[in-house]
C-alpha positions in Angstrom: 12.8 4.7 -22.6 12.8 7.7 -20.5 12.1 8.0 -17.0 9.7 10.1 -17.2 7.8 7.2 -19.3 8.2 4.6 -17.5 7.0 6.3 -14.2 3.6 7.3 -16.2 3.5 3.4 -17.5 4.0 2.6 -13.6 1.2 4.9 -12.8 -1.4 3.8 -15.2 -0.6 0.2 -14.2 -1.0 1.4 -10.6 -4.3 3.1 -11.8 -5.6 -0.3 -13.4 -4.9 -2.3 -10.8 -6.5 0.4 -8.5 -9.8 -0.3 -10.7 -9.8 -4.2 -10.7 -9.6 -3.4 -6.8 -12.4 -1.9 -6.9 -14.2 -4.2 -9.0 -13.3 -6.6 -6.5 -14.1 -5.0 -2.9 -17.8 -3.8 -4.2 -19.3 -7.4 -3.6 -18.2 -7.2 -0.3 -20.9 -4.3 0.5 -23.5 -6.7 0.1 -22.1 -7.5 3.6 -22.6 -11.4 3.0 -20.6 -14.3 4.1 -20.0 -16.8 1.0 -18.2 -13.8 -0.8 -14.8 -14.2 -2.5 -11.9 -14.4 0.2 -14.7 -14.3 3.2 -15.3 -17.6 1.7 -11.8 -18.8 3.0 -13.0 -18.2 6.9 -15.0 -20.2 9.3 -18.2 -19.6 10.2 -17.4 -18.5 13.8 -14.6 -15.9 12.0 -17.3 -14.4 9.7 -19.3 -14.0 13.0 -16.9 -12.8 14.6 -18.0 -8.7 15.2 -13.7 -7.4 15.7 -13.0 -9.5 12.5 -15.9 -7.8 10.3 -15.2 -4.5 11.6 -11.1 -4.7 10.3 -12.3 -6.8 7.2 -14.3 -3.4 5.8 -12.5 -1.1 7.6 -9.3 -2.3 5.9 -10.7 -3.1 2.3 -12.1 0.4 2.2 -9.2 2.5 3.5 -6.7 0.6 1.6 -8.4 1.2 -1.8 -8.1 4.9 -0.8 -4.9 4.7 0.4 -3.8 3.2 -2.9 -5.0 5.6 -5.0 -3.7 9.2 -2.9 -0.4 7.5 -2.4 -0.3 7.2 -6.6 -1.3 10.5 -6.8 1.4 12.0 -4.4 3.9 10.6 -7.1 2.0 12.4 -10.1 4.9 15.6 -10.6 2.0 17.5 -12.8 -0.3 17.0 -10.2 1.7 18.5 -7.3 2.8 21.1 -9.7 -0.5 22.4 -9.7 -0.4 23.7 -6.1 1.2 22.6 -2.9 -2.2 23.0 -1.3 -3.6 19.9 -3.1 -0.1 18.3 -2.5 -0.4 18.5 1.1 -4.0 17.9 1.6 -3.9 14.2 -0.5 -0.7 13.7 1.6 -2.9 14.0 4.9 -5.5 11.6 3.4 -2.3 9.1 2.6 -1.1 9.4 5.9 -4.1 9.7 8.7 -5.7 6.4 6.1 -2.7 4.5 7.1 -2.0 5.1 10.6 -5.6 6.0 11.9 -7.2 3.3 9.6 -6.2 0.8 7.5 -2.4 -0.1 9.6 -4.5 -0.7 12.5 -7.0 -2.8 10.9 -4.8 -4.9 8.7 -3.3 -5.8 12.6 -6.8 -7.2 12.9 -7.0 -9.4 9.9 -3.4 -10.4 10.7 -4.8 -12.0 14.2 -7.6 -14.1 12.0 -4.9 -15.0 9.1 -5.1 -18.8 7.9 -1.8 -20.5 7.0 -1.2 -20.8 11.1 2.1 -18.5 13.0 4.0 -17.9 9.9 1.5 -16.0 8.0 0.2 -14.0 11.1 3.9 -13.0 12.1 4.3 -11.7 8.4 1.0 -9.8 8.1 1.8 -8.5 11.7 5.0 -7.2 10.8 4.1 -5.7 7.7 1.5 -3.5 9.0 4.1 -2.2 11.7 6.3 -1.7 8.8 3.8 -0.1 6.6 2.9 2.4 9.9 6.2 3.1 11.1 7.1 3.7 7.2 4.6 6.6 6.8 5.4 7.9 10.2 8.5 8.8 9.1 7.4 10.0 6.2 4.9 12.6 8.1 7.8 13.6 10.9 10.3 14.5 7.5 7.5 16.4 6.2 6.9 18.2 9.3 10.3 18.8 9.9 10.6 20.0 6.3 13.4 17.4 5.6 12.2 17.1 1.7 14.7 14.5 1.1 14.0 12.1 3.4 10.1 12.7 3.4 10.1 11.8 -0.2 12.3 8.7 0.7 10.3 7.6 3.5 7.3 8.4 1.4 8.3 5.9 -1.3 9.1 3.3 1.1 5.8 3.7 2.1 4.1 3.0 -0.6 6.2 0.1 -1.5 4.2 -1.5 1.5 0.8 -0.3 -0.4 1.6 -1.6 -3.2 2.0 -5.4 -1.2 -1.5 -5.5 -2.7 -0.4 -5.4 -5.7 2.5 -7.6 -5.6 0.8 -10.3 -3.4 -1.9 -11.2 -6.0 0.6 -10.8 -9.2 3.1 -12.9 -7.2 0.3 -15.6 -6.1 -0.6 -15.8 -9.7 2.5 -16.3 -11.1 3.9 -18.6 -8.6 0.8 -21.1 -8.8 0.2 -21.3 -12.7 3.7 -20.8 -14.0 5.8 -22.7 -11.3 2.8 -24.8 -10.2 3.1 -24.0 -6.5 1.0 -25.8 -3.7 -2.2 -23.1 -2.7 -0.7 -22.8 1.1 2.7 -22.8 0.1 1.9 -20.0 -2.5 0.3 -18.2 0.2 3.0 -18.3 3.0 5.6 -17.4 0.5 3.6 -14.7 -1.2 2.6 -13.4 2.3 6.4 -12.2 3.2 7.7 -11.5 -0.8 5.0 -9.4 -1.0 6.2 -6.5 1.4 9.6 -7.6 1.4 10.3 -7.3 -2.1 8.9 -4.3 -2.6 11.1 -3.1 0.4 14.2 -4.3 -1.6 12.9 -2.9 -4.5 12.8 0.4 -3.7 15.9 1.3 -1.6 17.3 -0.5 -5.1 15.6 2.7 -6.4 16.3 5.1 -4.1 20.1 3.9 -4.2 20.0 5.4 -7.9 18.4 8.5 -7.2 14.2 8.0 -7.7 14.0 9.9 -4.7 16.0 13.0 -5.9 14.1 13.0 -9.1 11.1 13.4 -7.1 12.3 16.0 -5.1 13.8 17.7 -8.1 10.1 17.6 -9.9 8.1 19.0 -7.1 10.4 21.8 -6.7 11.0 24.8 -6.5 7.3 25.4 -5.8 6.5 22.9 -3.4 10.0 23.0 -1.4 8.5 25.3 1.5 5.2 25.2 1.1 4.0 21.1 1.5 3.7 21.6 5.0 1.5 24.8 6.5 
């Protein structure tokens, strides 16, 4: 199977899960309490006016982040103009650091499953911000290379999302896992594997495939 393939199989997995998000996060704006993982707080957490402020702050920009990081990694898409490139880039970016980094910090202070869990949410969203900073100072410093490595890396941290639920799922029905010891495992494997996952990739060369597929048209035009 050719790359090309099996990067558009990626994406349209990436798309459905982006949807099943969605389908998820909407009963949230009902802005009740007894509501899927709100369910898992205390009452004096749900009250709590910093903790409902990072909840939907993060649930929203996270859904958006999800979706223009997958469509930075669309070749045809970039292809079609570095404008539209660089303008879903900026969306990608200022969602992350502005938005939902900061308030995933938030949600790390109010994690259950005690130290170990806060420490790991904590330190993925440092990694996650400090990820796509990078990412931003390569593009600004037109270092294509590493921008597109940084960029990846990046996203590997979006897609925790992803891999946290498929991971809970997998470790609780198929290896019958304990609920909090699926959670504090899942909590860490979630970023860190994908971490591991993708230098794995970018050791072969996804990164240079990228670059090679948004050039030459994008190569001096993706930052104004």
């Amino acid at each position: 199977m050719s790359r090309k393939i099996l990067l558009a199989l990626a994406a349209l997995f990436i798309a459905a899960f982006a949807g099943l998000m969605l389908t998820k996060t909407l009963p949230y704006y009902t802005f009740e309490k007894g509501v899927h993982f709100l369910t898992t707080k205390s009452d004096e957490t749900n009250d709590n006016a910093v903790f409902r402020l990072g909840f939907y702050v993060h649930i929203t920009t996270s859904l958006l982040v999800l979706v223009a990081g997958l469509l930075q990694f669309l070749p045809f898409l970039a292809q079609r103009g570095p404008r539209l490139h660089r303008q879903v880039g900026k969306a990608y970016i200022i969602g992350i650091l502005a938005l939902a980094a900061p308030s995933g910090l938030i949600l790390a202070r109010f994690a259950n499953g005690g130290l170990a869990a806060q420490v790991g949410f904590t330190l993925q969203c440092f990694v996650w911000w400090l990820c796509t900073w990078r990412a931003y100072q390569a593009a600004r410093e037109r270092q294509w290379s590493l921008h597109v490595d940084w960029m990846l890396r990046s996203y590997a941290v979006t897609l925790a999302a992803l891999a946290l639920r498929g991971e809970s799922y997998i470790m609780y029905y198929v290896f019958q896992t304990k609920p909090m010891e699926t959670y504090l495992t899942v909590t860490w494997m979630s970023w860190v594997g994908n971490l591991i996952v993708v230098e794995l990739l970018i050791g072969v060369g996804l990164g240079r495939y990228f670059l090679r597929e948004f050039m030459p048209d994008l190569r001096n035009k993706l930052v104004a």
